[in-house]
LUMFI-183069 format. One record per residue (C-alpha): residue number from 1; residue in three letters; x, y, z. Coordinates in nm, 4 decimals. Example, Ala and Ser with C-alpha at 12.3 -4.5 7.8 and 13.67 -1.06 7.14 Angstrom:
2
   num   residu         px         py         pz
     1      ala     1.2300    -0.4500     0.7800
     2      ser     1.3670    -0.1060     0.7140
# end
This chain:
166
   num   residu         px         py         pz
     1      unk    -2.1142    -6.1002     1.2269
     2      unk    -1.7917    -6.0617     1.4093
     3      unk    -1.6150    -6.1143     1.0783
     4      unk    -1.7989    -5.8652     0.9215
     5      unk    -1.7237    -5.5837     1.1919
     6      unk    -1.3891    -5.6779     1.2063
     7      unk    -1.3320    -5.6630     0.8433
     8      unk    -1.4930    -5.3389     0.7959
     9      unk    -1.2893    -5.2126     1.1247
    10      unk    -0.9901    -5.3212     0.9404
    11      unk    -1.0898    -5.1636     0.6014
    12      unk    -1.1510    -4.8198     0.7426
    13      unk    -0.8032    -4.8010     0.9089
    14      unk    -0.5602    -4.9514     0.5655
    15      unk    -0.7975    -4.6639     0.3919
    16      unk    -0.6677    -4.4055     0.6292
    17      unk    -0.3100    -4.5526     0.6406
    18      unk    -0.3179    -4.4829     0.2188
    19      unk    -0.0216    -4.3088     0.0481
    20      unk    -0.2155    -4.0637    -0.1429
    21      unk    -0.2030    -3.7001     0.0352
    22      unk    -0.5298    -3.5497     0.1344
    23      unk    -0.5559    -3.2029     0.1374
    24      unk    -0.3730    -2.9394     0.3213
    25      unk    -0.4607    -2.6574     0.4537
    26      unk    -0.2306    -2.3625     0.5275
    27      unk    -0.1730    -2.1455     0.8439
    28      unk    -0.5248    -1.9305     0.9395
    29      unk    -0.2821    -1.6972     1.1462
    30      unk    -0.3133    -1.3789     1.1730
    31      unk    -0.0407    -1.2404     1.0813
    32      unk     0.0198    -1.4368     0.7542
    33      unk    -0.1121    -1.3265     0.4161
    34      unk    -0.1591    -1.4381     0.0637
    35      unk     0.2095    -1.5071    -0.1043
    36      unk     0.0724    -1.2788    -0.3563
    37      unk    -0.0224    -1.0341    -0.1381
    38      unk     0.3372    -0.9796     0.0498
    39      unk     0.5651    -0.7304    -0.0576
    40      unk     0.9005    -0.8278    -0.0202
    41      unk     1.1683    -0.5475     0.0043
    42      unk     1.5238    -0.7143     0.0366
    43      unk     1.7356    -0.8949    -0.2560
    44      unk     1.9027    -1.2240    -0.3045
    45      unk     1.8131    -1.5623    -0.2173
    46      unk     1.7357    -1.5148     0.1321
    47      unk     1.4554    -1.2241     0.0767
    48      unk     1.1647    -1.4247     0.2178
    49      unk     1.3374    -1.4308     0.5446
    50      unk     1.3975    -1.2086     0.8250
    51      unk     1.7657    -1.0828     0.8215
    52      unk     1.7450    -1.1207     1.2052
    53      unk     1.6161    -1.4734     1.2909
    54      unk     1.5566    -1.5788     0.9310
    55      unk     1.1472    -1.6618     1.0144
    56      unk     0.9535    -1.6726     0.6983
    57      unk     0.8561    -1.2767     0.5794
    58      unk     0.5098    -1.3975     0.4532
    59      unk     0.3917    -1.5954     0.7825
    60      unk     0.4544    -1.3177     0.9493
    61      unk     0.3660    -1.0533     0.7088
    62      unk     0.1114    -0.8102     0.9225
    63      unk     0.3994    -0.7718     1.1924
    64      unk     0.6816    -0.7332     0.8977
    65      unk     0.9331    -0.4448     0.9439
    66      unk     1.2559    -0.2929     0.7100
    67      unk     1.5040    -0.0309     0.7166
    68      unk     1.7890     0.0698     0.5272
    69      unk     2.1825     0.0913     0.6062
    70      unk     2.3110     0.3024     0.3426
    71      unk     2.1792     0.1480    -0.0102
    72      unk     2.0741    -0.1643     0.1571
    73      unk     1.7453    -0.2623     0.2759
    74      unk     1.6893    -0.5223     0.5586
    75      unk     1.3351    -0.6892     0.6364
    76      unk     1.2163    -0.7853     0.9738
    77      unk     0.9283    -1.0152     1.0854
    78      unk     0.8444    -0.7852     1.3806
    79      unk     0.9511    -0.4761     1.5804
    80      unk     1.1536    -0.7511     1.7799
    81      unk     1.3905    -0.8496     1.5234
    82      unk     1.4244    -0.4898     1.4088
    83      unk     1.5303    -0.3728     1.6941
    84      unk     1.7023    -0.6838     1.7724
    85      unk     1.9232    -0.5386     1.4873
    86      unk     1.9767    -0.2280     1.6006
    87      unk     2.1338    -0.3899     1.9596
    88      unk     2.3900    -0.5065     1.6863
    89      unk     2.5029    -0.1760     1.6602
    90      unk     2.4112    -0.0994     1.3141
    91      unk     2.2729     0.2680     1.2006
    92      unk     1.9412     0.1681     1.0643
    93      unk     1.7480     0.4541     0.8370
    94      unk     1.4067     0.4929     0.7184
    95      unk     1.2054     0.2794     0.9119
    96      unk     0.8934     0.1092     0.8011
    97      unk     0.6653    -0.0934     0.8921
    98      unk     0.3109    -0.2544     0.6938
    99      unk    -0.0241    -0.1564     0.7818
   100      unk    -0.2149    -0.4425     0.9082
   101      unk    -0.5437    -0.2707     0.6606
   102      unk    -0.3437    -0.2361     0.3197
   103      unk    -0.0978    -0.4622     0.3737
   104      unk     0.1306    -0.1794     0.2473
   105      unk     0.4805    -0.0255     0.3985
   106      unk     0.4525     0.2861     0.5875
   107      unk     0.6555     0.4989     0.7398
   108      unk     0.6925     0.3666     1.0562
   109      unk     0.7206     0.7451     1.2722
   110      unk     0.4046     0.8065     1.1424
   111      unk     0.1841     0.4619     1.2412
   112      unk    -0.0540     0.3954     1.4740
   113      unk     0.0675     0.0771     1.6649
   114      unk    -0.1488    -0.1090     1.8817
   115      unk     0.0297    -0.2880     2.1497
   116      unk    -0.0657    -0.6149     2.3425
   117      unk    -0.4041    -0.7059     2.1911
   118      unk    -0.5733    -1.0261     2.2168
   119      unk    -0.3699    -1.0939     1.8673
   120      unk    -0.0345    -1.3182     1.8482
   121      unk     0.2681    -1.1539     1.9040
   122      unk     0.5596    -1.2548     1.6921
   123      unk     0.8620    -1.2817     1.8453
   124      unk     0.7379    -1.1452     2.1678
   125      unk     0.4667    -1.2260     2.4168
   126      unk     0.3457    -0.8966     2.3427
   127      unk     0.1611    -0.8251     2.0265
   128      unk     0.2645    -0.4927     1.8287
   129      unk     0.0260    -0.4384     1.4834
   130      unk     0.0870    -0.0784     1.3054
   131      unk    -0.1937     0.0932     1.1179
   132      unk    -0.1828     0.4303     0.9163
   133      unk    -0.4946     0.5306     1.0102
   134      unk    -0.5567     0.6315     1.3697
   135      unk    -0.9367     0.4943     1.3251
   136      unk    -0.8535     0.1760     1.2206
   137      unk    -0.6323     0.1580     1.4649
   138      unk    -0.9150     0.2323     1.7248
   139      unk    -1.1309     0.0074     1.5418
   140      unk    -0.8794    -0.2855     1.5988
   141      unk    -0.8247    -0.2287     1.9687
   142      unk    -1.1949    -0.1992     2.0592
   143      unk    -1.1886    -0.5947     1.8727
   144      unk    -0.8589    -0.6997     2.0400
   145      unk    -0.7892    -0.4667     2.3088
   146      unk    -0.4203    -0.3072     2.3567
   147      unk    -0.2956     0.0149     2.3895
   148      unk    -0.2452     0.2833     2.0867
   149      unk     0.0661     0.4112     2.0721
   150      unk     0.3397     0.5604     1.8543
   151      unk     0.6927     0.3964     1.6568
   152      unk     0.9339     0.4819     1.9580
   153      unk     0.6903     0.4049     2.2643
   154      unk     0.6501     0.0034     2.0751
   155      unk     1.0462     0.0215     2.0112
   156      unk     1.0681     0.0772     2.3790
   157      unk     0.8356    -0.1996     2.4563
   158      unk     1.0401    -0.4312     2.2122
   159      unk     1.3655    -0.3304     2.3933
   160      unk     1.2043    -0.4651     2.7297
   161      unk     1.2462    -0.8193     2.5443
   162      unk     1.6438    -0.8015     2.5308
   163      unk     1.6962    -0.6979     2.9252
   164      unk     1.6811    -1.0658     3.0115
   165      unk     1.9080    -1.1900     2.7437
   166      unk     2.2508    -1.0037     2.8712
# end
């Protein structure tokens, strides 16, 4: 009998030591989307990444920012590394950001960001998700919790985030 236990015991483990790969399963966070689903605004080789801290654009889709500097357009995975860019020194124009319903770009002046839900932050310890619509935007805090508020009050929340790095 003790063979038999100690054989199966041993069995079980070599099967779970095999070389074959089970399956995978990808990130359920948040802020990540489908691959096909994420619109990716900058060129060249490095487009999936943030210009700022070069984190992947598509993990961290639903927090994604971009502006432009003259003809070209940078693409940020949060508010954080966008304005992380604009310490730099750099003129940024025509800010956008994607609404966490359509998973579109929107002008960013004219979102509805809800700041410091229940939701991860990226980049941050406080969340920042943008919505076009004021009701969905009401919707999601009454879910998550945070505080509605416009483009420049979140950029001034961001900002807090660089005071301890001087």
């Amino acid at each position: 009998m003790y063979k038999i236990v100690t054989s199966s015991v041993l069995a079980l483990m070599l099967i779970g030591c095999s070389s074959e790969k089970g399956v995978t399963y990808k990130s359920t966070m948040f802020q990540s989307v489908n691959e096909k689903e994420a619109v990716l605004l900058q060129d060249g080789k490095n487009k999936n990444y943030c210009y700022k801290c070069g984190m992947d654009l598509v993990k961290y889709y639903k927090t994604s920012h971009s502006a432009t500097d003259n003809s070209k357009t940078y693409q940020y995975c949060s508010i954080h590394c966008l304005e992380g860019h604009l310490n730099d020194g750099v003129v940024l124009k025509n800010p956008k950001v994607v609404d966490v319903e359509s998973l579109k770009f929107i002008d960013s002046t004219k979102a509805y960001y809800v700041v410091g839900s229940k939701k991860s932050a990226t980049m941050s310890r406080i969340s920042k998700y943008a919505f076009y619509n004021e009701d969905m935007a009401k919707k999601f805090q009454a879910q998550h919790g945070g505080e509605i508020m416009d483009f420049y009050k979140a950029l001034d929340i961001a900002k807090k985030d660089f005071k301890n790095y001087k």
